[in-house]
N, C-alpha and C positions, 0 to 999 in steps of 0.2 A: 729415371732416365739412364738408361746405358752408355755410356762412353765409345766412342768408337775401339775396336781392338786390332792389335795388328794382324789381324788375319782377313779383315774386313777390306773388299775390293771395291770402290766405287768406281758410278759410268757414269757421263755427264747424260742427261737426256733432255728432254723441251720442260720438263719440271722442273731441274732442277741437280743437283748430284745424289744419285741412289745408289745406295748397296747394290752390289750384284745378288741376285738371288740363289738359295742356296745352293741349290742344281747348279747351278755354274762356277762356283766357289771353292778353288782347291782345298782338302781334309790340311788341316795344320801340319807342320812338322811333326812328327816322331820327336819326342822331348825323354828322357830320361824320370820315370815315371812307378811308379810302385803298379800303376793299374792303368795301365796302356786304355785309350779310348779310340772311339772312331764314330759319324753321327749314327751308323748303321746300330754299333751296340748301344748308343744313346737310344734310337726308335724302338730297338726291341725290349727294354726296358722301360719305357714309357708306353707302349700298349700293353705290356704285362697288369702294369699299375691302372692304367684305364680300363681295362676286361675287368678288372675285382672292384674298384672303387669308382667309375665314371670320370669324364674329365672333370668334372669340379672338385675332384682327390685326389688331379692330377698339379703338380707341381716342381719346379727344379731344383728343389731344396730335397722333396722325395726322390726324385731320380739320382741326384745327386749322394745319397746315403745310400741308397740300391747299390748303385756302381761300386762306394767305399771312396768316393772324392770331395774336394770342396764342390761347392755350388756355383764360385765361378768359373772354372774350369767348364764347365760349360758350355759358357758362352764366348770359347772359343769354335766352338762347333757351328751353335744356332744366336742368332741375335737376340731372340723373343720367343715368347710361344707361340705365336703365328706361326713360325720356319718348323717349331717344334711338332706344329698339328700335323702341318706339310710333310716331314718324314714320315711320320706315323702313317698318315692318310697312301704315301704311294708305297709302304711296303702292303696296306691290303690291295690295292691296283694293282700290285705284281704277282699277286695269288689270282686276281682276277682274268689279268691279262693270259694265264696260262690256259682259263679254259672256253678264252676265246679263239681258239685255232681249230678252225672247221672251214672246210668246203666251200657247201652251201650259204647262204646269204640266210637262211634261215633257224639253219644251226646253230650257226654263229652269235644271230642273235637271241635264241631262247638258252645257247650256252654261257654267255655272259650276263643276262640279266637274272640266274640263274645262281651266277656265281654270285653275285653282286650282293642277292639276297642271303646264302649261306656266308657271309664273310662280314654281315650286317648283323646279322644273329650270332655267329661268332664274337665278333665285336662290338655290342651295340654301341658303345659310344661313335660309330664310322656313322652310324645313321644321321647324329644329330650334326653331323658334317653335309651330310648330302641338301641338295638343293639351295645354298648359296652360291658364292660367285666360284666359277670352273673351278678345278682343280687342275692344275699347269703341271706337274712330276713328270718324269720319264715315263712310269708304267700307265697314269695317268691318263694323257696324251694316247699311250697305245693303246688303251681300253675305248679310246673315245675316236682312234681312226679305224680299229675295228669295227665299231658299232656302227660307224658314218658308213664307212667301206662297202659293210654288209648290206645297210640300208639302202644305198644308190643304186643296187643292182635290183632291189626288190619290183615288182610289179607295180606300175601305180607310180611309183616316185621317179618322174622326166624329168628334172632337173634341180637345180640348188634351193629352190623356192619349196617345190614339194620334199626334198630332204632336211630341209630346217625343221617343215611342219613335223615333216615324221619324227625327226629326233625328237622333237619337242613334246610330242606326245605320248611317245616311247618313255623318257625320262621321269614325265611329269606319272605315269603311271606306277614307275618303277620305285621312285623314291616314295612317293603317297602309300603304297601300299607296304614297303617295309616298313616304313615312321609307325603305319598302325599297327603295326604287327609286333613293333617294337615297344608301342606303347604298351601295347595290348597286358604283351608280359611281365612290365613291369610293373603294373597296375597290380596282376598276380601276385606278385612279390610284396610289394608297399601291405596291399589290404587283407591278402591269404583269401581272396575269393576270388577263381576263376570266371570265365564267362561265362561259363554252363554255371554254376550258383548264382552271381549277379543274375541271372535272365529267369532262373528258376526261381528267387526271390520276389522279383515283382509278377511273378506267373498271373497270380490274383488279382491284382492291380488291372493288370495288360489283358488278362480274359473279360473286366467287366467295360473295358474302356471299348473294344473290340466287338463286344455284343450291342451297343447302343446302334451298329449298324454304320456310325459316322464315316468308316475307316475298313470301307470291304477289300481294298488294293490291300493295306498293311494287314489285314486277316488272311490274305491266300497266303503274301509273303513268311508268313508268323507261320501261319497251319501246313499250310501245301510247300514251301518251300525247300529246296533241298541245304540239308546241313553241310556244307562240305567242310573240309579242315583248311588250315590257314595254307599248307602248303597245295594244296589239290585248288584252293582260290585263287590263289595267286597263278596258278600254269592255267587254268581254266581263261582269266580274265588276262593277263600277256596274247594268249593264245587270240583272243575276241582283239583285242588292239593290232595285234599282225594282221590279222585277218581285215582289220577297217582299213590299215595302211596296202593293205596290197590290193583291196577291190574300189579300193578310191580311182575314179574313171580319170585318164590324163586331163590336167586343164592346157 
């Protein structure tokens, strides 16, 4: 349990008395320091450490030897590693948020789910973030009135009722299809067999199951199917989800 620090701003609210959250929370004083800090150079040294090792190699004992400081020193910055993910998580937002500035309503959004993906592969430990509860940051937030922004204007979506759905199907596409993508490669890494070996190992197996006739849909899809690559799937099937959100008839 952490003690309160004097850096530490409470609000009263209907729960209770809360910290302010970090976003709102002035950086400490300037203190007289051999190695000047700030949470910015804390974040950028904590997704250095999470790109090579995952967050479960993530910790403030490592970041904290990174820097060249004690470990509490700190938690003058972030309270927890909750606050700690939160930096992390909106300096990739801020990469994202830049290539959502587009025009059209459609740009817009195959620019940033776009980005969302290259910045998930960048980092994969951002994926194992995505799809809990919102992510509230500064760039955060702007990533997510872009996306609304974009959406409301689109075809199809009359009002707040049909732009919930949309979002929601938008996101639920979004994150589902980096998490496998994510897994996908890490899968590579752990076992040294890609998916073209996994697939080509049980060939035998899946050629005699397939001949029994039981299974003629998963025979075309197996035989006839086109191979596409993960990133040609992913623009393909984005593309198929705009396309259902914008010929969806007003209700």
């Amino acid at each position: 349990m952490l003690t309160p620090l004097p850096y530490t701003v409470f609000v009263d609210t209907p729960y209770g008395s809360e910290a302010l959250p970090v976003w709102e929370r002035p950086e400490p004083q300037p203190r007289a320091a051999p190695v000047p800090l700030s949470r910015e150079k804390i974040a950028t040294t904590a997704i250095r450490l999470a790109d090579a090792h995952g967050l479960d190699g993530l910790s403030v004992r490592k970041i904290a030897k990174e820097l060249g400081v004690g470990p509490m020193r700190l938690y003058d910055y972030v309270l927890n590693r909750s606050e700690l993910l939160d930096l992390m998580v909106d300096v990739v937002y801020a990469r994202i948020a830049e290539a959502g500035q587009h025009t059209g309503w459609r740009a817009t959004v195959l620019a940033i789910a776009h980005a969302t993906r290259d910045a998930a592969l960048d980092h994969e430990w951002f994926s194992d973030l995505l799809g809990g509860r919102p992510h509230l940051g500064p760039h955060a937030l702007a990533v997510g009135e872009a996306t609304a922004a974009a959406l409301s204007q689109a075809p199809g979506v009359c009002g707040i009722d049909d732009l919930q759905r949309a979002l929601g199907a938008l996101n639920a596409f979004i994150i589902g299809a980096i998490r496998r993508e994510v897994t996908e490669r890490r899968t590579t890494r752990s076992t040294g067999t890609d998916e073209a070996a996994f697939q080509a190992s049980l060939g035998p197996y899946l050629t005699r199951m397939l001949q029994t006739g039981r299974y003629p849909t998963v025979a075309r899809l197996v035989i006839d199917g086109a191979h596409l690559n993960a990133e040609e799937t992913f623009d393909h099937n984005l593309t198929t989800v705009l396309d259902g959100i914008t010929s969806r008839p007003p209700t």
